[in-house]
C-alpha positions in Angstrom: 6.4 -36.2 -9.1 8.3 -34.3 -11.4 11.3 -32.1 -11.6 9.0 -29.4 -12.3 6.9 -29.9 -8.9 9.6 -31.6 -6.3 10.4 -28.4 -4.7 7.1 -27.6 -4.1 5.9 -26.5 -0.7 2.2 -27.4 -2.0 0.8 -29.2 -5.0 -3.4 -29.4 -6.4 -4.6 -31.6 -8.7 -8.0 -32.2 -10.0 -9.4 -29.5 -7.0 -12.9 -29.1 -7.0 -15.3 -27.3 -4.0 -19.1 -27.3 -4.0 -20.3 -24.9 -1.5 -24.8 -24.7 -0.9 -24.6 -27.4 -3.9 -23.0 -25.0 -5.9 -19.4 -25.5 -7.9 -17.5 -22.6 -6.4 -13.5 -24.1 -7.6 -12.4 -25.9 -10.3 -8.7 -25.8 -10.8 -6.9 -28.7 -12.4 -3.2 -27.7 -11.1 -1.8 -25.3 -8.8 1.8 -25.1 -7.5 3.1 -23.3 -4.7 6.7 -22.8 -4.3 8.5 -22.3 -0.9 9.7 -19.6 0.0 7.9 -17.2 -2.6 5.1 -14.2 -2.5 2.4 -14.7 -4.5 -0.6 -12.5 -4.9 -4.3 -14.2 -5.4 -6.2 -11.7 -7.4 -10.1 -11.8 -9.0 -13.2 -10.0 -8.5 -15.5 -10.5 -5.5 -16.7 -14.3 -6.1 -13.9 -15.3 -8.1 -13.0 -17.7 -5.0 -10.5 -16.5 -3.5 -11.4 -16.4 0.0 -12.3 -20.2 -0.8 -9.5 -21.3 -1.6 -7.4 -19.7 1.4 -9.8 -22.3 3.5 -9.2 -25.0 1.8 -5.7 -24.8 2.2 -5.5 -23.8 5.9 -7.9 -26.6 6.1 -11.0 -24.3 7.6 -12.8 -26.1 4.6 -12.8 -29.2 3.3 -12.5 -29.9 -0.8 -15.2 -32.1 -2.3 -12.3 -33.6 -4.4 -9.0 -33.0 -5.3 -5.2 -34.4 -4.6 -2.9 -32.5 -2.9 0.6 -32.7 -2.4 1.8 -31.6 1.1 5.8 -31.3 1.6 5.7 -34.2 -0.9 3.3 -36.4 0.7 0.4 -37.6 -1.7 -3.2 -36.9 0.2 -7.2 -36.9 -0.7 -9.0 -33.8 -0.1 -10.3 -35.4 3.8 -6.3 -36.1 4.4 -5.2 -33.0 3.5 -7.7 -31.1 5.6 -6.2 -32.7 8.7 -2.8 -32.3 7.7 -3.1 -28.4 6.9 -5.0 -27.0 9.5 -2.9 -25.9 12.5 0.2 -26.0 10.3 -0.8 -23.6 7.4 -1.9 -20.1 9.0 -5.1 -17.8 7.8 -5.3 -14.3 8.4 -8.7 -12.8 7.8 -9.4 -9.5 6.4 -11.2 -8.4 9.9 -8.4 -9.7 12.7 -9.2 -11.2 16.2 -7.5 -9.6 18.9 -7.4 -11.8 22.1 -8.6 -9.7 25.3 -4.9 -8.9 26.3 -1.9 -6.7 26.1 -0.1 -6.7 21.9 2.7 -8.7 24.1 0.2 -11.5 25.4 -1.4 -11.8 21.6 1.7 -12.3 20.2 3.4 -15.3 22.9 -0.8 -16.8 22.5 0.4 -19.4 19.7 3.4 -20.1 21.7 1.8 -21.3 25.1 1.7 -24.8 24.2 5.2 -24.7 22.6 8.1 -25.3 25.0 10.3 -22.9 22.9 7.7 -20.1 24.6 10.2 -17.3 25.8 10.2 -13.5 26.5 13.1 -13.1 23.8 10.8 -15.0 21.2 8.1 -12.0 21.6 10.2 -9.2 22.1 12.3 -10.2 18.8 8.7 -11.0 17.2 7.3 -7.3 18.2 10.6 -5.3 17.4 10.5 -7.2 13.9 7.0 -5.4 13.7 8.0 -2.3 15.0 5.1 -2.9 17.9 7.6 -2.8 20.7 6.0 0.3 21.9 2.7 -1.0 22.0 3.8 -4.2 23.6 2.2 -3.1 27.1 -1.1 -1.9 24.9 -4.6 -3.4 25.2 -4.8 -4.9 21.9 -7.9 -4.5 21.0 -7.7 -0.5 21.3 -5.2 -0.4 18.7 -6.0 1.1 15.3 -6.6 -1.8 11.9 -3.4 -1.2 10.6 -2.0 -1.9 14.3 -3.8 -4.9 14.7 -3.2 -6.0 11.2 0.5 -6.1 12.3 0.1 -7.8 15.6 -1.7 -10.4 14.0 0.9 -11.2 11.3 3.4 -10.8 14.2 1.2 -13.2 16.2 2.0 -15.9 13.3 5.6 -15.0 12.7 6.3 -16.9 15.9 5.1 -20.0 14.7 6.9 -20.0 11.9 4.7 -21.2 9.1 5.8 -22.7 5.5 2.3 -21.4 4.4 1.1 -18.0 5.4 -2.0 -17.1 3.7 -3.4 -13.6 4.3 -7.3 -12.7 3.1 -7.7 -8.8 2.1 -5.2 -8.0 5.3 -4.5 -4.2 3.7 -7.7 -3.7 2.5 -8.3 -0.6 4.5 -5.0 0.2 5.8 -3.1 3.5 5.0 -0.3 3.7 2.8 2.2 3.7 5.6 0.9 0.5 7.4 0.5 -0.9 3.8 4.1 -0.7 2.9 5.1 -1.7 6.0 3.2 -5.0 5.9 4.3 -5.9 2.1 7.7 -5.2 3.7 6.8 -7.8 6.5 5.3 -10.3 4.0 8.8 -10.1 2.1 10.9 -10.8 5.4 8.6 -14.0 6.1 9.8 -15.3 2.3 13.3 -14.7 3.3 13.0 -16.5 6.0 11.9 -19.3 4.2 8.2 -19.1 4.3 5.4 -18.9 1.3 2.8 -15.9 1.5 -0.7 -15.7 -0.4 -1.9 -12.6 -0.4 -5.4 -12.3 -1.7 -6.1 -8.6 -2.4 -7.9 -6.0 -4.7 -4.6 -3.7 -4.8 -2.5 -5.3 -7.2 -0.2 -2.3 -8.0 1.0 -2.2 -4.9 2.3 -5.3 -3.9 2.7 -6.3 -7.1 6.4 -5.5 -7.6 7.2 -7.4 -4.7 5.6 -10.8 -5.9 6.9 -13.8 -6.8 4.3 -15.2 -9.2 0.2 -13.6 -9.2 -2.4 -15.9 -9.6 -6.3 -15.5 -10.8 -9.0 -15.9 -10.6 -12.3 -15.8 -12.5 -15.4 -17.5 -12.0 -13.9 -20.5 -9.7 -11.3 -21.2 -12.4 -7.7 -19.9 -12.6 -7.6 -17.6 -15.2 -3.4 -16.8 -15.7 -0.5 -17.1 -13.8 2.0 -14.6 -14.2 5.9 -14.4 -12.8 
């Protein structure tokens, strides 16, 4: 690998995705670099929903290499190796039957590191610790939005990769999760952010990336 790529969190090469026998991606190289925001922007069938799947590993590539952590893998490999470990928020977010509290500790319960402090830091770094004690699912979007992000914030994932999350938030809740997004890169964590509304999360991005027709189109810092 070179210089260029060895601090990569996440390499493609040669990614290709046929979806209803249909070429849907087609990207000869994309890097991701740890701890960075970058915003995933193209029309509606550009592919960008797509390729969040592909690397969470919800879908599988038809072909393609990928680079995980440094680690050399084929599309099937890869699949395996990113699901569970690289998170997917979608645009509509589940909400277990349960209190905000008991959605956030839900990723934890097979952890051993599964304490009360864990959630109560989690929710007051969300500014949910008044709706801890809430039914989740009577919470407004923009609430649920949060608890969701919150709900992968404990787990601590390198790749966080969130689909159209403040596509009909407010302004308020949108700040506040571009705000969030930017404590999970300090932290050490790389956030995709797919969205529509460029301009405003745009000055917070590390790189923005598009797409057009399956293909990346530019790449801009």
């Amino acid at each position: 690998m070179s210089a260029m790529h060895a601090d990569a969190l996440l390499l493609l090469r040669g990614l290709i995705v046929h979806r209803a026998g249909r070429e849907v991606l087609a990207l000869d190289e994309l890097r991701f670099a740890r701890g960075a925001v970058m915003a995933l922007v193209g029309d509606n069938g550009a592919g960008k929903t797509t390729l969040l799947k592909v690397l969470a590993g919800l879908l599988r590539a038809t072909q393609g290499e990928f680079v995980c952590d440094g680690n050399t893998m084929n599309a099937a490999r890869a699949r395996r190796y990113c699901r569970g470990r690289y998170v997917y928020l979608h645009q509509s977010p589940y909400m277990f039957d349960c209190s905000v509290a008991d959605n956030v500790a839900y990723g934890l319960r097979f952890r051993a590191d599964r304490r009360a402090s864990t959630v109560a830091d989690a929710l007051a770094w969300a500014d949910l610790s008044a709706l801890a004690p809430r039914p989740a699912r009577q919470l407004s979007l923009g609430e649920q939005h949060r608890v969701a992000l919150t709900r992968a914030r404990v787990l601590a994932p390198p790749l966080l990769l969130a689909d159209e999350v403040t596509a009909n938030m407010d302004a308020e809740n949108r700040a506040r999760t571009h705000a969030l997004f930017a404590d999970l890169r300090t932290a050490g964590s790389t956030v995709v952010v797919a969205t529509h509304e460029l301009t405003s999360i745009a000055a917070s991005c590390d790189a923005i990336l598009r797409l057009a027709n399956g293909r990346l189109a530019t790449t801009a810092s």
